[in-house]
N, C-alpha and C positions, 0 to 999 in steps of 0.2 A: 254490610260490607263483608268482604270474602277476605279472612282471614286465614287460611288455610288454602296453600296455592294445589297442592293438590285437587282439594274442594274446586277450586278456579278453576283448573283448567280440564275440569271431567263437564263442570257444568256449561261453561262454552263449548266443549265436543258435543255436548249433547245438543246445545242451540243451533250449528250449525250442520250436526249432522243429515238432518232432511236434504237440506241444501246442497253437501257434498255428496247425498247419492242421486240428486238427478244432476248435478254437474258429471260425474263419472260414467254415467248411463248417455249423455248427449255426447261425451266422450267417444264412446262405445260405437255408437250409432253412425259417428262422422268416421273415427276406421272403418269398421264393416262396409258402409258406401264406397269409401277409397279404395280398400284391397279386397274387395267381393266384387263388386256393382264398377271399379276403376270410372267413378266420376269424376272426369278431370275438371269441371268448374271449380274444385275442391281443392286444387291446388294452388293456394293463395300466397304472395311473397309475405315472408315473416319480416321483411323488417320496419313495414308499417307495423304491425303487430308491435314488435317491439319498440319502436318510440314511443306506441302509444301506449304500455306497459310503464313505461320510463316516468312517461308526463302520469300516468296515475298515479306512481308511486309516491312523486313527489307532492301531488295533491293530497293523498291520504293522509302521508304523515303531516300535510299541515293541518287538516283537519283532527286527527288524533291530537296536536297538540293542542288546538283552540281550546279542542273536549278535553284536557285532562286539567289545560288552565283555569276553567270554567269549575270544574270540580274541587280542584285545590285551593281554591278564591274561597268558596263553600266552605271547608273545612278551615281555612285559615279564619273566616268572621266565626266559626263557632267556636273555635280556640277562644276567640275575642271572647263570646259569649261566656264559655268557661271562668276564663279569669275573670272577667270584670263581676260575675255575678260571687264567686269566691271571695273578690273584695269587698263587696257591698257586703254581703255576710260580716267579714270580718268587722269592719266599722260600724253597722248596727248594732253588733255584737260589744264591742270596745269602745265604742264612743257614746252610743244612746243609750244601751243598757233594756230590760226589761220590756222588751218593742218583739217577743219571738212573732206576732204575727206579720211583722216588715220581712223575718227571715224565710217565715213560710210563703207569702207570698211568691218571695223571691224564688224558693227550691220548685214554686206552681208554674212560674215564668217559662223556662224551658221544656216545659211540658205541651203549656199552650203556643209554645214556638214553634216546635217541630208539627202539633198538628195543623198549624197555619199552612205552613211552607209543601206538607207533605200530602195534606187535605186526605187524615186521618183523625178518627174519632178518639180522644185523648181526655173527653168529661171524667172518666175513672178517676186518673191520676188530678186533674183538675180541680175535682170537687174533696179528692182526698186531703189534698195540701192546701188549699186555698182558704183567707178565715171567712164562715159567712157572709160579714159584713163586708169586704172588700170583693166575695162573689156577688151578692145582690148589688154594688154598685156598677160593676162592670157588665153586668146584663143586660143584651140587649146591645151592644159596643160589636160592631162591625169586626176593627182589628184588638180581635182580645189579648195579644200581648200588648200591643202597645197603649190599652186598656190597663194591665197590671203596674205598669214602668208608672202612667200614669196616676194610680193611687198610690205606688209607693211613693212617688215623689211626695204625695201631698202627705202622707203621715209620717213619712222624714221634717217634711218643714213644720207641720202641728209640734212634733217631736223636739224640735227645735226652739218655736217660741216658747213650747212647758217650759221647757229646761234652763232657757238663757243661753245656748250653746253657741259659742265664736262666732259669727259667720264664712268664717274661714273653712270651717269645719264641716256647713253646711254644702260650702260650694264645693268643698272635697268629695262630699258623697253625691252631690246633686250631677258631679262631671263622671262619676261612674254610671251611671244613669242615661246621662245621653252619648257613653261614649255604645252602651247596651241598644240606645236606638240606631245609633249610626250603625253599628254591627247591625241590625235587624233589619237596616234600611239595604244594606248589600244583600244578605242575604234574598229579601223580599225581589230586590232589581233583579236578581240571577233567576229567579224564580219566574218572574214574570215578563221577562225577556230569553224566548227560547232561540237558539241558536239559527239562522237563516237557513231557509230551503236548499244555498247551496253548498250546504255543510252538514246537512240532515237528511232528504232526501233523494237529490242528487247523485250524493256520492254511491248512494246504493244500483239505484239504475246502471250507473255506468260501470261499475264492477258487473253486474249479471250482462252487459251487452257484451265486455272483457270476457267473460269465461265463455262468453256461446262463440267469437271469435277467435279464440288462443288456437281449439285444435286445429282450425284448419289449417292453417300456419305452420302447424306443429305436425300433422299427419305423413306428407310427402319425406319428416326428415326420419323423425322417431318409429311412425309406421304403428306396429303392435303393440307397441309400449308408450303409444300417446295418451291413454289415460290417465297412465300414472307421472307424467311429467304435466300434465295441464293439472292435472289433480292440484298437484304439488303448488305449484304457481296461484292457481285458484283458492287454498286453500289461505294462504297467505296473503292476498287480497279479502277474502272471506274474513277475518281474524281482526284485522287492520280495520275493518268496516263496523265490525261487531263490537271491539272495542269500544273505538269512538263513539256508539250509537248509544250504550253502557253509560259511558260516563260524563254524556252530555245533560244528563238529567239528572243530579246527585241528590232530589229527594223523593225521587219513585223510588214505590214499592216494590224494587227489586234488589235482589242479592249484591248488587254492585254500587249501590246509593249508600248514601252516608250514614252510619251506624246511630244515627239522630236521639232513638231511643236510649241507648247505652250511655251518651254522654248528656244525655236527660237526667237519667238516673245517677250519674257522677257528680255532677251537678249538684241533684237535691241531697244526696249523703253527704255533700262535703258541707253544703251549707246548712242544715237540718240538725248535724252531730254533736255543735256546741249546746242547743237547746237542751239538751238530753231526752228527746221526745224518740221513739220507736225508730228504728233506720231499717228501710227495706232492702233486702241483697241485691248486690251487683248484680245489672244484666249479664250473663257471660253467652260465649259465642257457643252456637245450637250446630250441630253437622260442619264446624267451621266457618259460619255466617253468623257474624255479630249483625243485630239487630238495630 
């Protein structure tokens, strides 16, 4: 995730800069025809142009918001994720007692989440935290997070009959546990429900058939200076587009998807620190891109 708006907005110029120099050059090309060549087929009314500018506009920003809902849904279930795995720490920790490989599990859990969701190789960190026995039993387990949730729960309840512990107590930690599936199950849906064709590929067509029709529209009024007013206009369609296309996807590997690993790693420090066992450093953000 781009942390640094600086950062942000040099690496969107640079995304779409391709794009705005043959927008500028088809510019170029529809004056020189008009005020060299005087093609008057070229002389088209702008104010179709402009309604149809109007009805885009309003289309994209609905689309921008679909894609930015779709993305902060994301980050709102890994908050989820966050907390509730911080809880179950804690009550492992205060309630069962001498169980650190429930916590480790637990700090392995958002490891092998984010490489689910992001379909990134995460074995490193996986096999680091993970205790053998609860890796050799989840081997071979299609969805490996909800593999881990799985063996936690059941060395919570082992943990349970040793001890005598309330049932109460049990159910306290057991609703942390599927409040972490139910967080996982959103996620998962987001994931594997990508946003409809006419919110993804559409929008793009129709912005590039927009910028090939703006100049002509625009040439009879601006003339020599039609580039840079269609530029203008284009470029802002261009932005609008680019956005949304960003952050409809919030766990691709890219600069603008969700910082998955970093609240991985926050995750496993917070929960791992009461153990007193090694704690590896904070992710911090690389060029302005948290990770």
């Amino acid at each position: 995730m781009i942390v640094d708006q600086r950062i942000g907005l040099r690496i969107i110029s640079k995304e779409i800069f391709g794009v705005i120099l043959l927008m500028a050059a088809w510019d170029l090309i529809v004056v020189i025809l008009f005020q060299v060549f005087h093609q008057e087929w070229m002389e088209q009314p702008s104010l179709p142009t402009s309604l149809i500018g109007s009805a885009l506009a309003l289309f994209m920003g609905f689309r921008s918001n679909s894609a930015y809902a779709r993305w902060w849904e994301a980050r709102t279930l890994w908050g989820s994720i966050t907390n509730n795995s911080r809880s179950f720490g804690r009550q492992v920790g205060t309630l069962l007692k001498d169980r650190p490989d429930l916590m480790m599990g637990m700090a392995a859990y958002p490891h092998a989440l984010r490489g689910a969701l992001g379909n990134v190789d995460v074995s490193a960190d996986v096999n680091r935290l993970l205790p053998p026995e609860m890796a050799k039993a989840i081997a071979g387990w299609r969805n490996q997070p909800n593999a881990i949730l799985y063996q936690l729960g059941l060395g919570v309840s082992d943990e349970v009959a040793k001890k005598g512990i309330d049932g109460a107590v049990h159910g306290q930690i057991d609703r942390i546990l599927s409040d972490l599936a139910n967080a996982q199950g959103g996620l998962e849906r987001i994931r594997n429900t990508p946003l409809p064709m006419q919110f993804s590929a559409l929008p793009r067509a129709l912005v590039n058939v927009f910028c090939i029709v703006l100049p002509l529209s625009m040439v009879q009024t601006l003339e020599w200076i039609t580039p840079l007013g269609s530029s203008l206009v284009g470029i802002l369609f261009l932005v609008l587009d680019k956005s949304a296309n960003d952050l409809q996807e919030p766990f691709a590997s890219t600069p603008h998807a969700l910082p998955m690993a970093a609240m991985a790693r926050t995750i496993e420090i917070d929960v791992v620190q009461p153990t007193g066992l090694p704690l590896p450093p904070p992710i911090t953000a690389v060029n302005g891109i948290q990770p």
